[in-house]
N, C-alpha and C positions, 0 to 999 in steps of 0.2 A: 127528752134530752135536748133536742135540737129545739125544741121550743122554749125551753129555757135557759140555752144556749143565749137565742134571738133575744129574751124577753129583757137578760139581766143586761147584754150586750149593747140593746138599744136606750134602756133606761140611764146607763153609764154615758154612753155619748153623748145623751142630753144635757145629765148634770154638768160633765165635763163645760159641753157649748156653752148653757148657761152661765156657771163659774166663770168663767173666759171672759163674754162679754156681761157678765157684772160688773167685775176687777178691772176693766178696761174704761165701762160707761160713770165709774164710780163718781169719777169729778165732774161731768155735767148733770149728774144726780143732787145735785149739792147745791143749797142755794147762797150764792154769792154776795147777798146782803149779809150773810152772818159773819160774826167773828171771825178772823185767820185763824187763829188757834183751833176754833169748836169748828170749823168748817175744815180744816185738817185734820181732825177727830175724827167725826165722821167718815170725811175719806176712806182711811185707813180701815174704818170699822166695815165699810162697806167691801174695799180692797179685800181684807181679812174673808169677811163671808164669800166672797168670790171664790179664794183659794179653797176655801172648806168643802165647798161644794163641788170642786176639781177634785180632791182629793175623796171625795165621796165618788162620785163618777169612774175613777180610776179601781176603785174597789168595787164597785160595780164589775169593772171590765174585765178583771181580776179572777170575779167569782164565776162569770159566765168563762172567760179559759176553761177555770178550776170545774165548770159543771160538764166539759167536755171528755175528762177523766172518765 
């Protein structure tokens, strides 16, 4: 129980970190000779996956709570 507690707990905090600085490092990911528009694209797209994986994180943190039941 407490090991799956730790397991799901720490897997969440990662995505979470991750997510974070994806969604953060998105625009110097991006290379600046492209188009405004397609290099705004991108952004967002990268932006987007950030948040996804926060929210994956989150549900992570979630279920290791919920394994404490």
């Amino acid at each position: 129980m407490i090991a799956d507690f730790a397991a799901l707990a720490v897997a969440g905090a990662a995505l979470v970190a991750v997510g974070r600085w994806g969604g953060r490092a998105a625009a110097g990911r991006v290379s600046p000779a492209l188009p405004e528009p397609e290099r705004l694209r991108r952004i967002g797209k990268l932006r987007g996956s950030g948040h996804a994986l926060q929210v994956v994180g989150v549900v992570f943190v979630l279920a290791a709570v919920w394994s404490l039941w």
